[in-house]
C-alpha positions as CSV (number, residue, x, y, z in Angstrom):
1,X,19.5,33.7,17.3
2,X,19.3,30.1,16.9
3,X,16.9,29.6,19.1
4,X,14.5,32.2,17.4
5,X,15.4,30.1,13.9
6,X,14.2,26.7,15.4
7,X,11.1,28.5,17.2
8,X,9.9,29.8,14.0
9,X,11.0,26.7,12.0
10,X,9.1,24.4,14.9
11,X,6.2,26.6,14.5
12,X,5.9,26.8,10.6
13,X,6.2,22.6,10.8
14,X,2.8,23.1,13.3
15,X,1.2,25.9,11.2
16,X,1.7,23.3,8.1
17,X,0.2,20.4,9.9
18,X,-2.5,22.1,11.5
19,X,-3.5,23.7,7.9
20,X,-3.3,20.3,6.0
21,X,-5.4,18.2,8.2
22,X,-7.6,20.5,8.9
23,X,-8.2,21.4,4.9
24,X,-7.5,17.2,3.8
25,X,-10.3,15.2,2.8
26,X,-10.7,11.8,5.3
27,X,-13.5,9.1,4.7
28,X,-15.5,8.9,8.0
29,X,-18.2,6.9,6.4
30,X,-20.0,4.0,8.8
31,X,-21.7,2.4,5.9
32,X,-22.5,-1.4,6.4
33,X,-20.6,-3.2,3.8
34,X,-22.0,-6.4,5.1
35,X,-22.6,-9.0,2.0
36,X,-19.9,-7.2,-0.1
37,X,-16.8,-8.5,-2.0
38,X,-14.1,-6.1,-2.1
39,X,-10.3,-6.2,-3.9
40,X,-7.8,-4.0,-2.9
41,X,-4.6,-4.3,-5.0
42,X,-1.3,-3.3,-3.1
43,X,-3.0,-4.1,-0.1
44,X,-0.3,-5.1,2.2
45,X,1.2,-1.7,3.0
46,X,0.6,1.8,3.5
47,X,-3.1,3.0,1.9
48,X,-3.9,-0.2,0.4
49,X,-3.5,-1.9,4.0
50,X,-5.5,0.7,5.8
51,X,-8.7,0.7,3.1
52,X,-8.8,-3.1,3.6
53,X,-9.0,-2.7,7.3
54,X,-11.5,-0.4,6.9
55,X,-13.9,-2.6,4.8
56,X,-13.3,-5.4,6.8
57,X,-14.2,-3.2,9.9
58,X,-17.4,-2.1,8.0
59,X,-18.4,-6.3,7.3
60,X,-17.0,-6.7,3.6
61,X,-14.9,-9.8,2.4
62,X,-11.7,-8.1,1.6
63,X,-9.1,-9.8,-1.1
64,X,-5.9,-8.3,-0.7
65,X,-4.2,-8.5,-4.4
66,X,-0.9,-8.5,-3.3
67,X,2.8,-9.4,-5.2
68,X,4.2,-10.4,-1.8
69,X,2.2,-12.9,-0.1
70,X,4.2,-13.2,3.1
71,X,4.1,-9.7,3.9
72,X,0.3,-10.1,2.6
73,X,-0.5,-12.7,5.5
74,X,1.2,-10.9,8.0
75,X,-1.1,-8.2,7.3
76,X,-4.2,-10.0,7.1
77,X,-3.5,-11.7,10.3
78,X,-3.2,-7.9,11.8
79,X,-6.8,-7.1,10.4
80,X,-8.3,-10.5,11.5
81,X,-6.9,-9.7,15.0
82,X,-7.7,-5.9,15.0
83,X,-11.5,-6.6,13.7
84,X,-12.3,-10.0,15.5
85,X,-15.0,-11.7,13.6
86,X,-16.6,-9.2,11.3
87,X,-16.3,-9.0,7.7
88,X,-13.5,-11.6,6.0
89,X,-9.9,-11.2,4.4
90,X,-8.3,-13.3,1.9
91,X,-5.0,-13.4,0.3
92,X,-4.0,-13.5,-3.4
93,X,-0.9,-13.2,-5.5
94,X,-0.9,-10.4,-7.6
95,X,1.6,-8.5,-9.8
96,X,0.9,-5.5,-11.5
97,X,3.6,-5.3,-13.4
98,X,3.0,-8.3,-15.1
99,X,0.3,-8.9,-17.2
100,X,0.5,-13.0,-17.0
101,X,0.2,-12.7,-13.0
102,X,-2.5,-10.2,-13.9
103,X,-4.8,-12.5,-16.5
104,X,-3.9,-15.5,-13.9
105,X,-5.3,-13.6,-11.1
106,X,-8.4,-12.4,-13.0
107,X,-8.9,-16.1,-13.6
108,X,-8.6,-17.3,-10.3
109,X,-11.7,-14.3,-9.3
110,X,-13.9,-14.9,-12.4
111,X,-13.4,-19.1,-10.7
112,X,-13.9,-18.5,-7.5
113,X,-16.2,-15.7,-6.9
114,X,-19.9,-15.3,-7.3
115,X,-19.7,-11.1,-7.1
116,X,-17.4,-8.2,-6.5
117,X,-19.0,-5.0,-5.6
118,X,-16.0,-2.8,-5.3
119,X,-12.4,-3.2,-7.3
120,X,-9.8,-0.6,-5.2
121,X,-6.6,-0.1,-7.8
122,X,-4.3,1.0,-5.5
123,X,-1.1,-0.8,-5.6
124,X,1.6,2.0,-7.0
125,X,5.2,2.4,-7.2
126,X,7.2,5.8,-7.9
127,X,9.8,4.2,-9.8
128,X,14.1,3.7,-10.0
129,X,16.5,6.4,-10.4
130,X,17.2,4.4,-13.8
131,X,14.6,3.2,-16.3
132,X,13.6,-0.3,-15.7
133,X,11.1,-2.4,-18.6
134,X,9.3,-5.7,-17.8
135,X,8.9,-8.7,-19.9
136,X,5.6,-7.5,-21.4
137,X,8.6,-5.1,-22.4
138,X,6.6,-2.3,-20.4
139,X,8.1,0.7,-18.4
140,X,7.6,-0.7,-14.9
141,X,6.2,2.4,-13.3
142,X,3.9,2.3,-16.1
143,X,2.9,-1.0,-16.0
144,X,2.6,-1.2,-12.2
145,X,0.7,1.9,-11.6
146,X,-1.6,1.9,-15.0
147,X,-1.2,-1.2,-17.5
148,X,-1.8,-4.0,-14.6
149,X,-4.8,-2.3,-13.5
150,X,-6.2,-1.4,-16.7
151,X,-6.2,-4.9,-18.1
152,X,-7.3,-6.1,-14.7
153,X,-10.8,-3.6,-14.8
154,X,-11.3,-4.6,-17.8
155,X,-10.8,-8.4,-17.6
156,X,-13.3,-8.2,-14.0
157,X,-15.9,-5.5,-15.8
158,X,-18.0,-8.3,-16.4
159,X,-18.5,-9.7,-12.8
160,X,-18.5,-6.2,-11.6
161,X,-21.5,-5.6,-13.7
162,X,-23.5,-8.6,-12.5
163,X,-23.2,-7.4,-9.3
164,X,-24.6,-3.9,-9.1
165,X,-24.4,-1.4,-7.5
166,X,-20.5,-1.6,-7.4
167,X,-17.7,0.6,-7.8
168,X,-14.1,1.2,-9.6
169,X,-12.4,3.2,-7.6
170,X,-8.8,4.3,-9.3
171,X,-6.0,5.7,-7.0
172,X,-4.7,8.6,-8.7
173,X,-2.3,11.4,-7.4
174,X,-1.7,15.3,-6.9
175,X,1.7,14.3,-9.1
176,X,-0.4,14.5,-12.5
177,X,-0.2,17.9,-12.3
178,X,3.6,17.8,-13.2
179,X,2.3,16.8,-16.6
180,X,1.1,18.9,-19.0
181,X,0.8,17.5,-22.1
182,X,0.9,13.3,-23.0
183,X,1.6,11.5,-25.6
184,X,-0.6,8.5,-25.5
185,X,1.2,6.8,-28.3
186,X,2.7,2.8,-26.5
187,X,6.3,4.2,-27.6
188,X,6.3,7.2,-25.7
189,X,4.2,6.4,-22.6
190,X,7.3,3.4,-22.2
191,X,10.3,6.2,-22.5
192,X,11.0,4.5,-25.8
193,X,11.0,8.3,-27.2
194,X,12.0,10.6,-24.6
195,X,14.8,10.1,-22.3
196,X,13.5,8.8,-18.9
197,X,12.7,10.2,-15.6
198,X,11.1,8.8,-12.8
199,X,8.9,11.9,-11.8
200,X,7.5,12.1,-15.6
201,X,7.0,8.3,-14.9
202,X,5.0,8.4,-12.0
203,X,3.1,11.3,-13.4
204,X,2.6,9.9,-16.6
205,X,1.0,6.7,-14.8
206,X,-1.1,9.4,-12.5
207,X,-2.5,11.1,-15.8
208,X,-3.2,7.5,-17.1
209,X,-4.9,6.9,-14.2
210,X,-7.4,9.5,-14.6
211,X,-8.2,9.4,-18.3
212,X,-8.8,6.0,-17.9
213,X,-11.1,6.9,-15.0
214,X,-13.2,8.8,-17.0
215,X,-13.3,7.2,-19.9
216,X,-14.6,4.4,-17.5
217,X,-17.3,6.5,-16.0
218,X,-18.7,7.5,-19.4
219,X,-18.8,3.9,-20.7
220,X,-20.4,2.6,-18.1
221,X,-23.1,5.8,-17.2
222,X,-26.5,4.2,-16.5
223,X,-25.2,0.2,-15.9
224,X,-24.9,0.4,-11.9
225,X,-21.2,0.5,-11.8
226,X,-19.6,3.6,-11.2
227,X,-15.6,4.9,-11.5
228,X,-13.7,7.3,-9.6
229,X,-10.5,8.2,-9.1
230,X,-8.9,10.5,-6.3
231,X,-5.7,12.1,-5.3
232,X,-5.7,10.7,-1.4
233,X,-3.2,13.2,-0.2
234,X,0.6,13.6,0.6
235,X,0.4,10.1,3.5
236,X,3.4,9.3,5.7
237,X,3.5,5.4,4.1
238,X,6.5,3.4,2.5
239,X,5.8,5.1,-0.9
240,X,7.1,8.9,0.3
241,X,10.0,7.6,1.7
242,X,11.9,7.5,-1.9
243,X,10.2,10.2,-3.5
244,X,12.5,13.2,-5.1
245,X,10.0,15.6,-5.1
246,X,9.3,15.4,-1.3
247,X,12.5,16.8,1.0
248,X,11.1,14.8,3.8
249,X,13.5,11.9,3.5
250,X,16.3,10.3,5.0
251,X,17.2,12.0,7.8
252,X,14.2,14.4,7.9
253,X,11.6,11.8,7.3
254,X,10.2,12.2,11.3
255,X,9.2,15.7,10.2
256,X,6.8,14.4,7.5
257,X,4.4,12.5,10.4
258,X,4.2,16.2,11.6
259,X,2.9,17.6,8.1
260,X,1.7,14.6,5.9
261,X,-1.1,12.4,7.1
262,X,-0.3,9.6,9.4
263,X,-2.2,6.5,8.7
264,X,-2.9,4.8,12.2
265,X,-5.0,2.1,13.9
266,X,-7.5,3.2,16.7
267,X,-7.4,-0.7,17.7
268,X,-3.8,-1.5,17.5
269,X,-1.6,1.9,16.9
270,X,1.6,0.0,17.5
271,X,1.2,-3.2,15.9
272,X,1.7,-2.8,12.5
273,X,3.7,-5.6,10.6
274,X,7.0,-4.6,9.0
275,X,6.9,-3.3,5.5
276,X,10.0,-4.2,4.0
C-alpha cells in the first residue's frame, strides 16, 4: 500500500513539474546588449544574480545594486569568470530599505554614469514573522520591495530618459493576488492601522509594485522609456525558502527543484557562490 502511495505521490511531483515548465514563461532572447548600461537591484542572489549574468552574457555593463557587497563581489567574480571578456560588471552598495543609502546611490549613478538603458527592480524580501519598521519609520517589507525602488525610478528617470530607448522593468509577483482591496493611505500601507502579517506585507508591496508600474507606463507613453512589471514564477532561490504560503520548506525543500523553476548556469552549474 505504501508503495502504491509513494508511486502516485512520485508521479503527481512529475506531472506538476512537467505541467509548470512546460506552461512557464522563460526569456530566450539573444539580443545584443552591447553599448548598454544595465542596474539590477538585489543582484547578488537568486533572480537578480541570474538577470545580470544574462546581460553581461548578451555585452551590457551590468551594476549590481546590492546591500551586501561581499556577497556582491563574490558574485560578480562568478559572472566575470563564467562570461570571459564580454559585456562588464560592477559593484555598488545599495539598500532598499533605506532611503539615505537609496538617494546616496542615485547620486553616485547620476556622478558617474553617462546613460542607463535598463533599471531591473528586483531586490525583494518576504518579510519577519513579527512586524519590523526602518528608520524612515517604514514597514521594511514595504520599504524594501516598493518605497526603495520607487524613490530610486524616480530619482534616475531623468538619465533613463536621455538615454532612449530604455526600460523599467518592476519585479512583481503572483502574491498580489492575495490582495483584494488596498488602502493606499502611508498609515495603512506601514501596518500602522491594521494588525500585521507578513503575507499581506509582501502582497501589499506586490500590488504597489504594479500600480506603480502602470502609472509609470502612462506617464511616460511616447518619451522612449517604457515600464513593465512581471510575476517571474514560483523559482527555487533563497526567497522561497522562508515563505508560509509555500509547503516546500524545511525538510521538503528538495521537492521544490522538482516543481518550481531551478535557476542554473549552462557554464558553471556547480559553481555558484554561497548565499547566506
Amino acid at each position: 500500500m505504501w508503495i502504491e502511495v509513494l508511486v502516485t505521490v512520485v508521479a503527481v511531483l512529475f506531472g506538476l513539474r512537467i505541467l509548470y515548465r512546460k506552461t512557464s514563461g522563460r526569456c530566450h532572447s539573444q539580443r545584443s546588449l552591447t553599448g548598454k548600461t544595465a542596474i539590477v537591484t538585489g543582484g547578488s542572489a537568486g533572480l537578480g544574480k541570474f538577470t545580470a549574468k544574462d546581460l553581461v552574457r548578451r555585452g551590457a555593463r551590468v551594476i549590481l545594486a546590492c546591500r551586501n557587497l561581499e556577497k556582491a563581489c563574490k558574485v560578480a567574480a562568478w559572472i566575470r569568470e563564467a562570461e570571459g571578456s564580454v559585456g562588464e560588471v560592477v559593484v555598488r552598495e545599495l539598500d532598499t530599505s533605506d532611503l539615505a543609502s537609496v538617494r546616496q546611490f542615485a547620486n553616485e549613478i547620476l556622478l558617474t554614469e553617462k546613460s542607463l538603458h535598463i533599471l531591473v527592480n528586483n531586490a525583494g524580501i518576504i518579510g519577519f514573522k513579527d512586524k519590523r519598521m526602518t528608520k524612515d519609520d517604514l514597514e521594511l517589507t514595504m520599504a524594501t520591495n516598493h518605497y526603495g525602488h520607487f524613490l530610486l525610478t524616480n530619482l534616475l528617470l531623468g538619465l533613463l530618459k536621455q538615454s532612449v530607448p530604455s526600460r523599467i522593468v518592476n519585479v512583481s509577483s503572483g502574491n498580489h493576488w492575495f490582495i483584494k482591496s488596498l488602502d493606499v493611505t502611508s498609515a495603512a500601507l506601514n501596518f500602522k492601522t491594521e494588525p500585521y502579517n507578513r503575507i499581506r506585507a509582501y502582497g501589499k508591496s506586490k500590488v504597489c509594485n504594479i500600480l506603480f508600474t502602470l502609472e509609470l507606463a502612462s506617464k511616460l507613453s511616447g518619451t522612449g522609456v517604457t515600464a513593465n512589471s512581471l510575476h517571474p514564477g514560483v523559482i527555487h532561490t533563497d526567497l522561497i525558502n522562508p515563505h508560509p504560503l509555500i509547503l516546500l520548506t524545511g525538510e521538503l525543500n528538495p521537492l521544490s527543484k522538482i516543481i518550481c523553476k531551478v535557476l542554473h548556469s549552462p557554464n558553471h552549474p556547480s559553481t555558484h557562490p554561497p548565499t547566506h
